[in-house]
KETORDO-263781 format. One record per residue (C-alpha): residue number from 0; residue in three letters; x, y, z. Coordinates in Angstrom, 3 decimals, m for minus. Layout:
residues N
NODE,NUM,ALA,X,Y,Z
...
END
This chain:
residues 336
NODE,0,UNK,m15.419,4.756,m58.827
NODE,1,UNK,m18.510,6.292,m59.514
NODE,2,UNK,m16.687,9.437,m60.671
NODE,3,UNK,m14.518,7.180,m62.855
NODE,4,UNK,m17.394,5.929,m64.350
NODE,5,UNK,m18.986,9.435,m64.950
NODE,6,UNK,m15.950,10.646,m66.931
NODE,7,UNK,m16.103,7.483,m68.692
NODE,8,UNK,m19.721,8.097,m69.847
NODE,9,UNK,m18.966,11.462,m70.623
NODE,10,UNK,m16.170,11.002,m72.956
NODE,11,UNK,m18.242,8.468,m75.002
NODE,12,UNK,m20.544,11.067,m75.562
NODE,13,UNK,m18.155,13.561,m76.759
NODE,14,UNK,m18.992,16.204,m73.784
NODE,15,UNK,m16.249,16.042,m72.324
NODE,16,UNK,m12.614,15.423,m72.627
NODE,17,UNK,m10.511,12.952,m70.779
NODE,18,UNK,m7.560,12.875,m69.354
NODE,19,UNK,m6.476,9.733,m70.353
NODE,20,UNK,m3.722,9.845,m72.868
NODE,21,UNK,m3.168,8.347,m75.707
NODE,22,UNK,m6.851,8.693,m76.669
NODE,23,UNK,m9.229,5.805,m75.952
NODE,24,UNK,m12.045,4.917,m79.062
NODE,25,UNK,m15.360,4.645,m78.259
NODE,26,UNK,m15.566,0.766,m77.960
NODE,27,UNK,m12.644,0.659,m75.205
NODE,28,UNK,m14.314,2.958,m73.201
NODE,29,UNK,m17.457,1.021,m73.786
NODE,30,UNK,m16.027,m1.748,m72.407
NODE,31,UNK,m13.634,m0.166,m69.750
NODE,32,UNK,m17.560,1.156,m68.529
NODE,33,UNK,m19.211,m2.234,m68.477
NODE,34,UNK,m16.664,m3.786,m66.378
NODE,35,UNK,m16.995,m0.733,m63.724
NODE,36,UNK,m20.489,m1.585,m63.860
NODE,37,UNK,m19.806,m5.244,m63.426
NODE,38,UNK,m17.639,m4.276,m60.757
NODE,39,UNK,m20.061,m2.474,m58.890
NODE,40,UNK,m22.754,m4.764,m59.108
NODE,41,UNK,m20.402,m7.129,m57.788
NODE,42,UNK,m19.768,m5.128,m54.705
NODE,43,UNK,m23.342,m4.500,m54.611
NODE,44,UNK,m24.765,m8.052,m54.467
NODE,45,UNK,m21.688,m9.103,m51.912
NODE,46,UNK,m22.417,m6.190,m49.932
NODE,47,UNK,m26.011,m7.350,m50.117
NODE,48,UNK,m24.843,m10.691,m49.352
NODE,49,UNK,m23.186,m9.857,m45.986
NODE,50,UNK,m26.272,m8.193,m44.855
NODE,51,UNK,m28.167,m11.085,m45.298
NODE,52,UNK,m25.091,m12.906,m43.259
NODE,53,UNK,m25.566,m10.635,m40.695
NODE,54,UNK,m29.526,m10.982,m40.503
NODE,55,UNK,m28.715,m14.751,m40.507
NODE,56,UNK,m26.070,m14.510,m37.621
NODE,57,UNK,m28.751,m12.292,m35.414
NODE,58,UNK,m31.824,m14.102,m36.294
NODE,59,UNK,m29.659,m17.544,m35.162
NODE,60,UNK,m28.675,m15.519,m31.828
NODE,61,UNK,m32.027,m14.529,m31.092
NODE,62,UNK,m33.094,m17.992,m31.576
NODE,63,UNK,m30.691,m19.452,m29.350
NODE,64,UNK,m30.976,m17.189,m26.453
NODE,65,UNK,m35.188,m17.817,m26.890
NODE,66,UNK,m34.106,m21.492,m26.803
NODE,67,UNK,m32.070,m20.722,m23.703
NODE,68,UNK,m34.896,m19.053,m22.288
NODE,69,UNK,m37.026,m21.727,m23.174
NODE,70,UNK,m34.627,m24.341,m21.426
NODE,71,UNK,m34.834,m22.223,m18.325
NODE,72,UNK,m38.721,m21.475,m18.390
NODE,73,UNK,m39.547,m25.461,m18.669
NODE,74,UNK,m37.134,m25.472,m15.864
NODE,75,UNK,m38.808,m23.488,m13.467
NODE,76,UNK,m41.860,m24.917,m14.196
NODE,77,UNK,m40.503,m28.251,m13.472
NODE,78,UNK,m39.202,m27.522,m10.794
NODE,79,UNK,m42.131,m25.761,m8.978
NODE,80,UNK,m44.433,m28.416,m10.312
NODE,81,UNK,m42.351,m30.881,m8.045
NODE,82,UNK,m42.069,m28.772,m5.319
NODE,83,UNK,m44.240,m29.898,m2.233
NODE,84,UNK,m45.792,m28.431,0.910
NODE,85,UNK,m47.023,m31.045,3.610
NODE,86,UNK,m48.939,m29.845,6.716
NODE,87,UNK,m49.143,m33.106,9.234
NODE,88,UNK,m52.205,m32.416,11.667
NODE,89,UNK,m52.634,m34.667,14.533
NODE,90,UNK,m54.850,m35.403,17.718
NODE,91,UNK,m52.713,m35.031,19.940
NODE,92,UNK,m55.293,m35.951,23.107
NODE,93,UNK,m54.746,m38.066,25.807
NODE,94,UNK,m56.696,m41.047,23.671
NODE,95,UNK,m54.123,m41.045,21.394
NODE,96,UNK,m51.786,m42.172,24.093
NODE,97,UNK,m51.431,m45.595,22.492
NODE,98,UNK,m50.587,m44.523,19.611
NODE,99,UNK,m48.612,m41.194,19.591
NODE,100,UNK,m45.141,m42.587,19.772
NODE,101,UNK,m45.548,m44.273,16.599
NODE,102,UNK,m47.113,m42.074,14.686
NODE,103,UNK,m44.276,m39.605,15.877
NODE,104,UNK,m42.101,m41.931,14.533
NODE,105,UNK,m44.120,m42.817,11.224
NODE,106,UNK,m44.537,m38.324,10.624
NODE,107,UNK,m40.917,m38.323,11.133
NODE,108,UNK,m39.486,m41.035,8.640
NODE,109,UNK,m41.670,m39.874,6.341
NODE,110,UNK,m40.654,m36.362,6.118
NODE,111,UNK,m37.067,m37.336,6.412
NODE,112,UNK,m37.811,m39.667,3.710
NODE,113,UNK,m39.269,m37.210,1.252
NODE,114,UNK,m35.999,m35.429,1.462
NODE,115,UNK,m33.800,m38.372,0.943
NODE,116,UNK,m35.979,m39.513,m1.953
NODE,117,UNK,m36.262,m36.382,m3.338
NODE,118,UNK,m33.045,m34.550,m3.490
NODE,119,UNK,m34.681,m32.011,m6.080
NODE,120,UNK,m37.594,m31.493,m4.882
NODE,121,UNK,m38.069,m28.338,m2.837
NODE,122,UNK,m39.487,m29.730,0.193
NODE,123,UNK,m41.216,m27.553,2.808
NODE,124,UNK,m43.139,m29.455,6.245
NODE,125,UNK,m45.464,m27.885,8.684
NODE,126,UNK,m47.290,m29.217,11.601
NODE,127,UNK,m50.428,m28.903,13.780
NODE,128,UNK,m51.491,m30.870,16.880
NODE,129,UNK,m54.833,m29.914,18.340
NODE,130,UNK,m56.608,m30.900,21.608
NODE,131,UNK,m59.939,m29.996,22.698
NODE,132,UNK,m61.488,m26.442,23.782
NODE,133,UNK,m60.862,m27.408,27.818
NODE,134,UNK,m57.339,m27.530,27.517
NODE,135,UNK,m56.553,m23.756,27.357
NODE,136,UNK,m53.011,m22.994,25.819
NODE,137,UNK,m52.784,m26.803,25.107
NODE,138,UNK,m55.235,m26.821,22.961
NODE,139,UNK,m53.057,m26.096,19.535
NODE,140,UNK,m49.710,m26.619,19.084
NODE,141,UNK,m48.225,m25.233,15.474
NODE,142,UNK,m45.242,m25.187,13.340
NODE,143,UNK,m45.123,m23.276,10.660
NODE,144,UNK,m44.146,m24.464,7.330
NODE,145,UNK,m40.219,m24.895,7.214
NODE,146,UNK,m37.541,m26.786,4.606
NODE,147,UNK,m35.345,m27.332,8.145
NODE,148,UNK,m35.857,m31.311,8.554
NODE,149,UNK,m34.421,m30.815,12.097
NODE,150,UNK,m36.773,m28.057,13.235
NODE,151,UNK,m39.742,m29.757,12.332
NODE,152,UNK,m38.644,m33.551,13.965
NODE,153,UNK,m38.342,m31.461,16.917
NODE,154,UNK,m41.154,m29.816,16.740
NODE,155,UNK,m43.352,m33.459,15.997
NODE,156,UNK,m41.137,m35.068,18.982
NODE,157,UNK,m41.956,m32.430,21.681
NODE,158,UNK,m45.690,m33.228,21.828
NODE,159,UNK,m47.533,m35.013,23.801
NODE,160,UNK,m50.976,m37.097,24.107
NODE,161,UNK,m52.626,m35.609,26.972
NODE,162,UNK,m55.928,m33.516,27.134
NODE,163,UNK,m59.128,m33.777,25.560
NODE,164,UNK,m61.876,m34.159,28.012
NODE,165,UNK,m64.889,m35.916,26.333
NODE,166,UNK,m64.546,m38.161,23.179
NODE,167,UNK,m64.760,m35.603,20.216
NODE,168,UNK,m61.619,m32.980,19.369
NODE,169,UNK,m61.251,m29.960,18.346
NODE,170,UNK,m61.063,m31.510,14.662
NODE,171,UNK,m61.977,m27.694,13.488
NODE,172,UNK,m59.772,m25.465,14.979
NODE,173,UNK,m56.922,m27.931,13.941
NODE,174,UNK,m58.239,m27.602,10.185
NODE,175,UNK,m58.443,m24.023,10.082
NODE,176,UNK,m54.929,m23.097,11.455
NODE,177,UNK,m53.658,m25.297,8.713
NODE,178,UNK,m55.881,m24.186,6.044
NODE,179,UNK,m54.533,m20.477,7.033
NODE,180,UNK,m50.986,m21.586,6.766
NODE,181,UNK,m48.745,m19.898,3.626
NODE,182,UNK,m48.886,m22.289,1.133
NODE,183,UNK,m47.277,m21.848,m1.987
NODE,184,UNK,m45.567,m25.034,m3.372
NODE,185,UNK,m47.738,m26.786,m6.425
NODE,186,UNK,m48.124,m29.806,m4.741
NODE,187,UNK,m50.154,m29.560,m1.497
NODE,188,UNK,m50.976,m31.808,1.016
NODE,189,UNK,m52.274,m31.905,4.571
NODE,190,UNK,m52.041,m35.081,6.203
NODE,191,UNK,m54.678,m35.237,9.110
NODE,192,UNK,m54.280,m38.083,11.598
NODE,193,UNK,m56.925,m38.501,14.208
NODE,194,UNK,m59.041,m41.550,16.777
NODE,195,UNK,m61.983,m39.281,17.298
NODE,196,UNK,m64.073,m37.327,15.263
NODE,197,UNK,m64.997,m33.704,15.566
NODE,198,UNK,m67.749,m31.969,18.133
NODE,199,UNK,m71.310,m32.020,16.926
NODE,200,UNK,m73.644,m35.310,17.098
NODE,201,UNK,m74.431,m35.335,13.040
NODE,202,UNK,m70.510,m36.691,12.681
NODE,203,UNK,m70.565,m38.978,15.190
NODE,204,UNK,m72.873,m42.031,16.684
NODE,205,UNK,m75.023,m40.479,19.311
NODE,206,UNK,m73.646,m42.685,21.953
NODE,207,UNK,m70.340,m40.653,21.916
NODE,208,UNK,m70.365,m38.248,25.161
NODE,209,UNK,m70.238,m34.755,23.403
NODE,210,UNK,m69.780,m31.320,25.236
NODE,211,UNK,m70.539,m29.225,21.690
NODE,212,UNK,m73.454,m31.376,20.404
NODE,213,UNK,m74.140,m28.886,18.262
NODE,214,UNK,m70.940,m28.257,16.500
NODE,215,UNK,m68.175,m26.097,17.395
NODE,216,UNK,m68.170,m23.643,19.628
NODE,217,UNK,m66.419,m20.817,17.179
NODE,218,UNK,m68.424,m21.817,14.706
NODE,219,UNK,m66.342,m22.933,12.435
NODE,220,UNK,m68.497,m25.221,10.341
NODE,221,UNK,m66.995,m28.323,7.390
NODE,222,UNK,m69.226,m26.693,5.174
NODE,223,UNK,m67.055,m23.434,4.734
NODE,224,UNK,m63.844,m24.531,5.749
NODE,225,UNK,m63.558,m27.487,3.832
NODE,226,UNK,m63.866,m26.273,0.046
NODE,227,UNK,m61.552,m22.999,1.346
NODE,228,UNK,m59.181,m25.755,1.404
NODE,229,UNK,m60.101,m27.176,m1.738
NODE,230,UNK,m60.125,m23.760,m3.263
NODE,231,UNK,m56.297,m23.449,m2.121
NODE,232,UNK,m55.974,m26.452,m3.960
NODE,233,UNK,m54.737,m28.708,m1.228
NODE,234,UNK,m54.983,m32.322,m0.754
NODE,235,UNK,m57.021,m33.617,2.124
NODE,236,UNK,m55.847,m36.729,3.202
NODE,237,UNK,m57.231,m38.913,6.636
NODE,238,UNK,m55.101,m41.114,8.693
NODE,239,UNK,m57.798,m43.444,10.385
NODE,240,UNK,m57.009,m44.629,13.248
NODE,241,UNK,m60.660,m45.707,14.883
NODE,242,UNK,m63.881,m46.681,13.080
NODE,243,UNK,m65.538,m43.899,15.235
NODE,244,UNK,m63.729,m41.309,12.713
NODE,245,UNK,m66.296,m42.649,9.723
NODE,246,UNK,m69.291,m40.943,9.953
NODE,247,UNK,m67.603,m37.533,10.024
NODE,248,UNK,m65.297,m38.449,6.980
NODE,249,UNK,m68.361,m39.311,5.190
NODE,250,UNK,m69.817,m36.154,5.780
NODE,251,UNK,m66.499,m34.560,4.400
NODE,252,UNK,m66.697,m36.075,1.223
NODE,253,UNK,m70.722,m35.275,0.528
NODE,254,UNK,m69.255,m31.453,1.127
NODE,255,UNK,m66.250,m32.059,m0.774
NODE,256,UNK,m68.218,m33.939,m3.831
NODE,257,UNK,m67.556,m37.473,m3.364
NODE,258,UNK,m65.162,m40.280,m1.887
NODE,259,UNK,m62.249,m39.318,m4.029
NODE,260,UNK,m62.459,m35.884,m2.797
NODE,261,UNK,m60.998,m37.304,0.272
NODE,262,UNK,m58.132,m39.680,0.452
NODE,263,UNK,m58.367,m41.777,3.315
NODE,264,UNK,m55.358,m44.321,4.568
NODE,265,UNK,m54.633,m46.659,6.881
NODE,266,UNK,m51.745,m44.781,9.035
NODE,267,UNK,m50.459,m48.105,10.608
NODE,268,UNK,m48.935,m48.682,7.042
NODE,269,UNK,m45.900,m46.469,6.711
NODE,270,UNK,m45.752,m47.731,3.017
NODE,271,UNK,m49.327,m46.971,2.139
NODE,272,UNK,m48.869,m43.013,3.430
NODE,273,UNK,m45.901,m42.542,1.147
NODE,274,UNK,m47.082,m44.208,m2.061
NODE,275,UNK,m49.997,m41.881,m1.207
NODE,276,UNK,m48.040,m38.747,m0.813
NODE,277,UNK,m45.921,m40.274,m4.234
NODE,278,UNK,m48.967,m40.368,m6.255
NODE,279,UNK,m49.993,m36.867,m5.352
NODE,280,UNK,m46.370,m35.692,m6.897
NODE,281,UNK,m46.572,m37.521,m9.718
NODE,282,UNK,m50.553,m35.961,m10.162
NODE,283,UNK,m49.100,m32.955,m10.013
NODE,284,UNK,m46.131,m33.231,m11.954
NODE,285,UNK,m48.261,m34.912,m14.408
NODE,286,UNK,m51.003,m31.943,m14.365
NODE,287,UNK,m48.204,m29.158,m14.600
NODE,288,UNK,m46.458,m30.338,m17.994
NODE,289,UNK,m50.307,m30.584,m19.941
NODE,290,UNK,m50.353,m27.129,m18.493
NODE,291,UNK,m46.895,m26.039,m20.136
NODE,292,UNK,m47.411,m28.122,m23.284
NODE,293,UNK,m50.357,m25.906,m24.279
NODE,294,UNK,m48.523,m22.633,m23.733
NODE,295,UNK,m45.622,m23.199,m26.399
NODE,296,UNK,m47.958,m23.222,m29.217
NODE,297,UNK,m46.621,m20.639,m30.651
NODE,298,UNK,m43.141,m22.017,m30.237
NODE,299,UNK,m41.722,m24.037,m33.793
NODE,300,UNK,m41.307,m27.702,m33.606
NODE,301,UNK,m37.392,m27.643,m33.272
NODE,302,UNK,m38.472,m25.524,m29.313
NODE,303,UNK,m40.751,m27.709,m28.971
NODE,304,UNK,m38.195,m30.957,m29.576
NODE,305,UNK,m36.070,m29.529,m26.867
NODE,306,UNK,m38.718,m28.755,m24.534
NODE,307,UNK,m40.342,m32.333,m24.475
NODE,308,UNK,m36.970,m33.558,m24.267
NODE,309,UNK,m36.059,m32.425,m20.933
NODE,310,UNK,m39.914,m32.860,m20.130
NODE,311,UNK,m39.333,m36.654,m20.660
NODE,312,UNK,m35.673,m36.858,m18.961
NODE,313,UNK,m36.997,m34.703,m15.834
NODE,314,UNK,m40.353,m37.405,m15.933
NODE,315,UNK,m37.966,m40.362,m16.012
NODE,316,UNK,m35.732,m38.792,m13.078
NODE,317,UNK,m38.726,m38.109,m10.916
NODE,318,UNK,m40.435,m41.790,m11.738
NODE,319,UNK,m37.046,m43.338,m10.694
NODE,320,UNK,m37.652,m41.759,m6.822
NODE,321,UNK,m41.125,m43.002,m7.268
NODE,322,UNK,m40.921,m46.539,m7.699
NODE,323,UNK,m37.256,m46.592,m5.099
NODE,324,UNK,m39.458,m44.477,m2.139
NODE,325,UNK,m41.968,m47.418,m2.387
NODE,326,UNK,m39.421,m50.194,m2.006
NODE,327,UNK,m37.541,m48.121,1.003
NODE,328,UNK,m40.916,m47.781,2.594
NODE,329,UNK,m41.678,m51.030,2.910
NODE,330,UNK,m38.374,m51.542,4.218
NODE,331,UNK,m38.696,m49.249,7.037
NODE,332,UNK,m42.285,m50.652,7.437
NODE,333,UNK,m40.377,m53.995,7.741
NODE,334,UNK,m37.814,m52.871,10.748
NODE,335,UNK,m40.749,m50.934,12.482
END
């Protein structure tokens, strides 16, 4: 064409022949040239306008594989902000004797609830029952963090209330192994159950016969180990059992920074530990989605839609288990 159209120029100015026969005047050619010029700036802009189809076409594939993306980074973070670690640490001395069968029993519905109620959730349960420092190899007994229900029930069932030779345990050493277990799930909570508080007279009532008066013997002091498991960002719950167990878990909380720094709950309700261990999911759940609501803002407001969306449907999902764990709670509570 564009020699066509060179010929075509040329002959109109007389500087060269053409080939065309029978001779063409000046005003056909003229006109034969503007419609080859028409023509190509035809093919020009819908040349131009396929371009732009194609930058269209890509920018809309890039923008649904970010909103894929997207879908599957909201996701993940939903689904590690309701995943949950729970570390169950129990006296597990002869004083306990009374009440060690049921709060066997209570450690084990509740885990086996957790994973009934919460299908989705990635569940993972460790457990640590401590003695006192006389009782040799006795003196801990550990299971690491697992997601087999089985393994753990086992584990809970095999141990026994014997040991402990004056009234204080080894409250520490029980603390510590936990505290030094791999945690990784966002929600995190160690459940500690215990009748006696730990050695050292300043968290007990002096008439309590104490071997360790001043504390324990490794040295393992509240002071440290206590906000190293705040640090980890783990839940401290109590199980009382025993008013002797008050004076120590108001010492915790002075470390800690106050009485909501540690949740304390009467363990003879089986209801009242789960809607505890419920609220601390939905905390976290809660805490999680403010976090991944201010990392999109560079994300337009049709992402954005989407991603509240299935924030909202997953909330709705998880709120569901909430309010049916409590009711099934209380109806285990009821045949208990």
């Amino acid at each position: 064409m564009e020699e066509k159209i060179a010929k075509e120029k040329a002959a109109i100015k007389g500087m060269a022949p053409t080939t065309d026969a029978p001779t063409k005047s000046k005003a056909e050619l003229e006109k034969e040239l503007r419609a080859l010029e028409e023509t190509r700036t035809s093919l020009a802009l819908t040349h131009i306008r396929e371009e732009e189809d194609k930058l269209k076409l890509k920018t809309k594939i890039a923008k649904t594989k970010e909103r894929k993306e997207l879908i599957k980074g909201l996701e993940a973070v939903l689904q590690d902000a309701a995943s949950l670690d729970i570390c169950f640490v129990l006296d597990c001395t002869g004083s306990m004797s009374s009440h060690m069968t049921n709060m066997q029993q209570k450690i084990q519905d509740l885990a086996s609830s957790c994973r009934t109620l919460y299908p989705d959730v990635p569940l993972r349960l460790a457990f640590v029952g401590y003695r006192d420092h006389c009782d040799g190899d006795r003196r801990l007994a550990v299971g690491r963090f697992t997601e087999d229900i089985d393994e753990f029930r086992s584990i809970v069932a095999a141990q026994a209330a014997v040991g402990g030779g004056d009234i204080p345990e080894d409250v520490m050493g029980g603390l510590k192994v936990a505290a030094d277990m791999e945690w990784r799930s966002a929600t995190r909570i160690l459940y500690h159950i215990a009748d006696a508080p730990c050695h050292g007279s300043k968290y007990h009532d002096c008439d309590l016969s104490d071997d360790y008066p001043s504390g324990d013997p490794h040295g393992l002091q509240p002071e440290e180990l206590l906000p190293a498991i705040a640090g980890k960002n783990i839940l401290y719950i109590f199980g009382k059992i025993l008013n002797t167990t008050d004076k120590m878990i108001s010492i915790f909380r002075d470390i800690l920074g106050g009485v909501s720094s540690v949740e304390e709950t009467d363990v003879r309700d089986a209801g009242t530990m789960m809607s505890t261990i419920s609220k601390s999911v939905t905390s976290s759940l809660s805490s999680s989605v403010s976090f991944s609501a201010s990392t999109v803002t560079k994300i337009d407001a049709e992402h954005i839609a989407i991603g509240m969306y299935i924030l909202c449907i997953f909330m709705l999902h998880t709120l569901w288990y909430l309010s049916h764990s409590i009711y099934s709670i209380f109806h285990i509570v009821s045949i208990v």
